[in-house]
C-alpha positions as CSV (number, residue, x, y, z in Angstrom):
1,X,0.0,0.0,0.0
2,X,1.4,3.3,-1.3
3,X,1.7,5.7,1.1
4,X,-0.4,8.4,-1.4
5,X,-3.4,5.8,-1.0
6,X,-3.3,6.5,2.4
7,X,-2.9,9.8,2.5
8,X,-5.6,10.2,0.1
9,X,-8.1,8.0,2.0
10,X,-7.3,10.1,5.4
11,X,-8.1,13.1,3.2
12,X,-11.0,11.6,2.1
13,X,-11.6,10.8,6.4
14,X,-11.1,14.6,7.1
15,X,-13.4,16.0,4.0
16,X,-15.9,13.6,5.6
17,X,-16.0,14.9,8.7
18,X,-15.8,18.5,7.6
19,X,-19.0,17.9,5.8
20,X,-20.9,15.9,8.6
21,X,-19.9,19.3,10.9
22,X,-21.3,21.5,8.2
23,X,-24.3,19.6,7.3
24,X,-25.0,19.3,10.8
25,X,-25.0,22.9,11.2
26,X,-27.1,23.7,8.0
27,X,-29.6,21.2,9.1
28,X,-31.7,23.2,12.0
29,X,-31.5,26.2,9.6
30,X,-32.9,24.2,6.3
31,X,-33.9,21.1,7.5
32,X,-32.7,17.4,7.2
33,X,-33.9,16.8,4.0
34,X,-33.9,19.7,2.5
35,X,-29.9,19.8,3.5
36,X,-29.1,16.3,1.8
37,X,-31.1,17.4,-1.5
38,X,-28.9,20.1,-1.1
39,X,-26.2,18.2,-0.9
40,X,-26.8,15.5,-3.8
41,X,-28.3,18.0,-5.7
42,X,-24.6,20.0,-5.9
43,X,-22.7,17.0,-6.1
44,X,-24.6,15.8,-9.4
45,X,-24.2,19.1,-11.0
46,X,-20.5,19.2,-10.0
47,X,-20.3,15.5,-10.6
48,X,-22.1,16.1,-14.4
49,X,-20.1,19.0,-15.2
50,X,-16.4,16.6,-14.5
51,X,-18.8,14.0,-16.1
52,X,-18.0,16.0,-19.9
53,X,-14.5,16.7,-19.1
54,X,-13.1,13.6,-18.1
55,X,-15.9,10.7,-18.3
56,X,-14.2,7.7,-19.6
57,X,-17.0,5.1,-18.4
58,X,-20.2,3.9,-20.1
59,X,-23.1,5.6,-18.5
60,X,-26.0,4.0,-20.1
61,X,-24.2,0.5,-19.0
62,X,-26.9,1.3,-16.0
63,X,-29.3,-0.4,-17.8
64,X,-27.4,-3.5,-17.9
65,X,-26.7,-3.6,-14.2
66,X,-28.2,-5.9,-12.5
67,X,-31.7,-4.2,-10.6
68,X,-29.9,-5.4,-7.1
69,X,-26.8,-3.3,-7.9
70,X,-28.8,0.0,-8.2
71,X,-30.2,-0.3,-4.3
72,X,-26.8,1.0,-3.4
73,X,-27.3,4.4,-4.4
74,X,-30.2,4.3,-1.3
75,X,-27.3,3.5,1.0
76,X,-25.4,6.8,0.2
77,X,-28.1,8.6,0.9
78,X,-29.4,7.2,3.8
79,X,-25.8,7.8,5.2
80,X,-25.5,11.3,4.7
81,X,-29.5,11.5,5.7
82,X,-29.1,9.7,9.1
83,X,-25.4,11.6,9.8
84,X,-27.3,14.8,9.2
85,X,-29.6,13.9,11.7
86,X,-27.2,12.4,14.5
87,X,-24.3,15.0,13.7
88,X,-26.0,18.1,15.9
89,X,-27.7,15.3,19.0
90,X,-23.7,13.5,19.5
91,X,-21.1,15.7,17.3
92,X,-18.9,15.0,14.4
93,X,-16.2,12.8,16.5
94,X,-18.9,10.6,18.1
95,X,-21.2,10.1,15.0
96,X,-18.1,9.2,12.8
97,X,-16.7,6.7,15.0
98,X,-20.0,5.0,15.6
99,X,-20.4,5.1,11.7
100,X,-17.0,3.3,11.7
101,X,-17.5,0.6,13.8
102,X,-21.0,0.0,11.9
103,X,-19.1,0.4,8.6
104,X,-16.4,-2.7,10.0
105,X,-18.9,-4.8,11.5
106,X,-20.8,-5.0,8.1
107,X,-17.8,-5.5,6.3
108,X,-16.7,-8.3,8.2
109,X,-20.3,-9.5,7.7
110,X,-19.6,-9.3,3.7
111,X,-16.6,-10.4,4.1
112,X,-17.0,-13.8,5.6
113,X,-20.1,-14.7,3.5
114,X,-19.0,-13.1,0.1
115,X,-22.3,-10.9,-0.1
116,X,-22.8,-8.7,-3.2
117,X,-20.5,-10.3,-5.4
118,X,-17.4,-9.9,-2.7
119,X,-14.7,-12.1,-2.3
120,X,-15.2,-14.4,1.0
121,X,-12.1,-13.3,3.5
122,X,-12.2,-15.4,6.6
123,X,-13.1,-13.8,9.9
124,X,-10.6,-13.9,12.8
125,X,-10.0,-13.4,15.8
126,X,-7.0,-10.4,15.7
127,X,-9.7,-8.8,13.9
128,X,-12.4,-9.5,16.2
129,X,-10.2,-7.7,19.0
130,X,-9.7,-4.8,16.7
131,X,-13.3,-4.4,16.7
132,X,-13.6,-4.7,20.1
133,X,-10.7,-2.1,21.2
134,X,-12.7,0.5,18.6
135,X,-16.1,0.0,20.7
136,X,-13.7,0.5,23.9
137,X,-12.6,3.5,22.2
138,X,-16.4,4.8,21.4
139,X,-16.8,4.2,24.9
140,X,-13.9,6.6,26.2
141,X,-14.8,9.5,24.4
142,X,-18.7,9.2,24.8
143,X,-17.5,9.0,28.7
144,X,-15.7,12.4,28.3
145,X,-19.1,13.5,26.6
146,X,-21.1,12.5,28.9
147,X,-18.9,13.9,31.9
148,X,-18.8,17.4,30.0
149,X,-22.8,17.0,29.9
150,X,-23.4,16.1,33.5
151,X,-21.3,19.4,34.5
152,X,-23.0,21.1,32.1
153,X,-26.4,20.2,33.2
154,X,-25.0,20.5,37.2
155,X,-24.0,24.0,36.5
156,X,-27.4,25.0,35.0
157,X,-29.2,23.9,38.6
């Protein structure tokens, strides 16, 4: 693994996170919905526009994809729906990490039975523990959340 792929996938980590913060904000002034059209609506116009310049694909091969394939396009946005939502209750940190471990757990999941077309990769134990010291870490910084709310809250009284 090159060290640019990584540096490009914590990129992509960061740009996430900036957006989840900014959608988050945007939300109780537009609402949930109307911030993820928002959102998918700019992207496809950006996305169109890079579309004429560079496109190098087969669009219409979408109507030779098989009807199951398609469903996936409900998983983006229900992602970016649901992180809108939870992004302004939990924060940015919180939300992400919890997406995270969610994002893992399925993946083992599709992993180990080969689900959507994926290669089957075994499931073991080391990873098992990684999974396990990320919920301890969810754990830790929901507990500093938590005490910062209790003070809050005392201080209030």
């Amino acid at each position: 693994m090159s060290v640019a792929m990584i540096l490009l996938a914590f990129a992509g980590g960061y740009i996430l996170s900036a957006q989840s913060s900014i959608n988050g904000k945007m939300s109780p002034r537009m609402g949930t919905l109307e911030t993820s059209l928002l959102t998918f609506f700019t992207g496809a116009l950006f996305l169109s526009v890079w579309l004429l310049f560079f496109g190098q694909g087969n669009l219409l091969g979408i109507s030779e994809a098989p009807k199951w394939q398609l469903t996936g396009v409900f998983f983006g946005i229900g992602y970016l729906f649901l992180t809108i939502m939870t992004v302004p209750k939990i924060g940015v940190a919180v939300t992400n990490i919890i997406a995270i471990i969610g994002q893992i757990g399925a993946g083992f999941i599709i992993d180990q039975f080969g689900l959507f077309g994926a290669d089957s990769i075994s499931f073991s134990w080391s990873k098992g523990i990684g999974l396990v010291f990320m919920l301890v870490a969810l754990m830790f910084i929901m507990k500093d959340e938590w005490s910062f709310e209790n003070k809050m809250e005392a201080g209030k009284q």
